[in-house]
N, C-alpha and C positions, 0 to 999 in steps of 0.2 A: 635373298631378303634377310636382314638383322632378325634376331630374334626378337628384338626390342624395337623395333619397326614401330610405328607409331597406329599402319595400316595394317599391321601384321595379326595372326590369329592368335598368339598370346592376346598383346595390349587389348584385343578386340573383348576378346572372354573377360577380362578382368575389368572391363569396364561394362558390361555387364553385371558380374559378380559385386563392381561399385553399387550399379546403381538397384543389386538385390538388398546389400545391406546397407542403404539409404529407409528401403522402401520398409523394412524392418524394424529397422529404429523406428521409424514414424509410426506404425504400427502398433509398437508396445505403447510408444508416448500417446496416443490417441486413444490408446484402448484404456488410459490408467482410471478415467472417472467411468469404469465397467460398461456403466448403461450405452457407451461409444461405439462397442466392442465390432457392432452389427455393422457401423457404419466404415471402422476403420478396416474390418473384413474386407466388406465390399470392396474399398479402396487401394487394399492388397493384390486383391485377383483381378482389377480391372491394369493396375501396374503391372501384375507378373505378365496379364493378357498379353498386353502393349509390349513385358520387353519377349516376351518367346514369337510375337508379329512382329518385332523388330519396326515399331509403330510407337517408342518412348520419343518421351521430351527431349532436348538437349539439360533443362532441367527438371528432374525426375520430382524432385521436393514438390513442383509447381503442380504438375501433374497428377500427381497423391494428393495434395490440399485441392483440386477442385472433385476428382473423382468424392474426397469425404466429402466435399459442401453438397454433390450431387445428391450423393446417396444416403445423405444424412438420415432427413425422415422417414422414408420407406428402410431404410436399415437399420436403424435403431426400433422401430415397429416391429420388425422379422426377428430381433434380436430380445423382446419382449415376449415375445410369442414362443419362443425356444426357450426361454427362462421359466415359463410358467408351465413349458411341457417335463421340462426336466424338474420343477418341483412337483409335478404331479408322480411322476416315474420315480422319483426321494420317496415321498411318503408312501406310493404304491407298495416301492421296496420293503418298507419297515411293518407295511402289514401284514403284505405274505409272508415273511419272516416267522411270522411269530405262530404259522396257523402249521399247525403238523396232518402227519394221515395225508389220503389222496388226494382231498381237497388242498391241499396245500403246495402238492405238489403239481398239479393243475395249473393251480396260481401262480407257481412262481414258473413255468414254462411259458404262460399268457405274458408275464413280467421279460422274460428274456425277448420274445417275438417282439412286444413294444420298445423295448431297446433298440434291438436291429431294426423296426420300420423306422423311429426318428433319425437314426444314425443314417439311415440311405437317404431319404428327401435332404436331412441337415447339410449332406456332402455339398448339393447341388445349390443353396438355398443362395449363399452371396455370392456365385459366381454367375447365376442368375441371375441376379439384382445387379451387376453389374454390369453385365451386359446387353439387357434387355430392356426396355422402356415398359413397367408392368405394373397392374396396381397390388398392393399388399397380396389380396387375395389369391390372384392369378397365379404370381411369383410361388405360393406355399403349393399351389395344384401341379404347377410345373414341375415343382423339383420333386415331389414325389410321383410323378407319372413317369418322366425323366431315370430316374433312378432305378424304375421297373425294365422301362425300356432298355436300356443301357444297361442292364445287369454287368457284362464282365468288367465295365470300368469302374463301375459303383464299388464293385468289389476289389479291386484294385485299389482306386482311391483310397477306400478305408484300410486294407494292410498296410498302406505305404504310409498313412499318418499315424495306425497304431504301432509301426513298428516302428518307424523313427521314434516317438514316445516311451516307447519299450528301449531301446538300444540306448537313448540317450540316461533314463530317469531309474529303471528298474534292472538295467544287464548287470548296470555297476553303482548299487544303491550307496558308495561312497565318494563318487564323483556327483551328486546333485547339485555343487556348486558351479561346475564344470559344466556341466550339461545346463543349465539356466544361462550360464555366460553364451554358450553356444546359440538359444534359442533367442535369448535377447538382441542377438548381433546378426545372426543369419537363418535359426532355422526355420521361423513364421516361413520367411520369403522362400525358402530352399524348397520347403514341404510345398508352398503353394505353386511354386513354379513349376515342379515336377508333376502335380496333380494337375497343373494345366493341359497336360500330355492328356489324360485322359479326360478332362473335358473338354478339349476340342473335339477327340473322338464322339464323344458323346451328341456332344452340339452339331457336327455335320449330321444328325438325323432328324434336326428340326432347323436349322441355319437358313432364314428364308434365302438369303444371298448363296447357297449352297445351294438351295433348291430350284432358284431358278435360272443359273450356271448351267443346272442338268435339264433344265426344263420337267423338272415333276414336282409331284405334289404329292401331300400328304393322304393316303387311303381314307381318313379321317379325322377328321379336326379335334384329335383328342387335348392338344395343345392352345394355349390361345396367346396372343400375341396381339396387346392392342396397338401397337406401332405396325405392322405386318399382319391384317388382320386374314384368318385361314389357314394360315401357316402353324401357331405354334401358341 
């Protein structure tokens, strides 16, 4: 077989790799009026989904414009909702800052643990939303039950996006121009493809269609799932 095979496992990967930095582009370009951000998320992780199930369009563009119209409202919702946690976590910051002695440092330990609890639910929040049929609410209880449940990926997930972040922005604080080019072209898609690895993992312990493959159920309906209801 060519190496350049049309069937071959080069051509194969790289049209993959195409249609990551398709899905990328679209990504930045959707996210630029901000309040988007939530929905062009979703859009990203329901794309990476599709291409790591080898379950993509033949055109990818198409595919990413209806996942945004899907997940429009309820992601731009979740993405509102994340915006008002993290100005409340802003101003938290600049109080305890300023408060010295034990009580201060109280506070600013209370300040870190709130960090880390939004950062584990956030992981989970639009891949969620993208693959689950759920209302606003349910989605935010998911992903932080989710994130308990699923500790080693939670943890996982979050190294592999702060240290991409770290490698690209902070290893070599004179390449930021370099490192933006990179993130603009492929690294949204790259980061969320690879974090797909650990949310499949995760999602086989609530995946109704997993569950009932194995024929079991969940010890208790800590999850809810109104498309699948019991389940999750």
């Amino acid at each position: 077989m060519s190496l350049f095979d049309m069937n071959g496992p080069l051509m194969y990967n790289l049209g993959k790799l195409a249609n990551i930095f398709l899905c990328n582009v679209l990504f930045c370009l959707f996210s630029l009026p901000l309040f988007t951000i939530g929905a062009a998320l979703s859009a990203l992780f329901a794309c990476m989904q599709a291409i790591w199930d080898e379950d993509e369009d033949d055109i990818i563009a198409k595919q990413y414009w209806n996942a945004f119209k899907q997940n429009f409202r309820q992601g731009t919702a979740i993405w509102m909702i994340c915006l008002l946690a993290a100005a409340f976590l802003g101003i938290y910051y600049f109080i305890v800052t300023s408060m010295t002695g034990t009580m201060g440092r109280v506070y600013r330990i209370s300040f870190f643990m709130m960090c880390v609890i939004f950062l584990f639910g956030f992981q989970y929040l639009f891949p969620l939303q993208a693959r689950y049929r759920n209302s606003v609410r349910n989605t935010l209880k998911n992903a932080w039950l989710l994130s308990i449940a699923a500790l080693p990926w939670t943890v996982l997930s979050i190294l592999l996006t702060a240290g991409a972040v770290y490698l690209s922005f902070f290893m070599n604080p004179n390449g930021v121009s370099l490192a933006v080019f990179l993130w603009g072209t492929l690294g949204f898609g790259i980061v969320a493809y690879l974090n797909s690895i650990f949310f499949n993992k995760a999602f086989q312990m609530i995946d109704p269609e997993k569950l009932e493959a194995a024929h079991e159920a969940p010890r208790e309906a800590l999850f809810i799932d109104e498309e699948h209801a019991g389940f999750f």
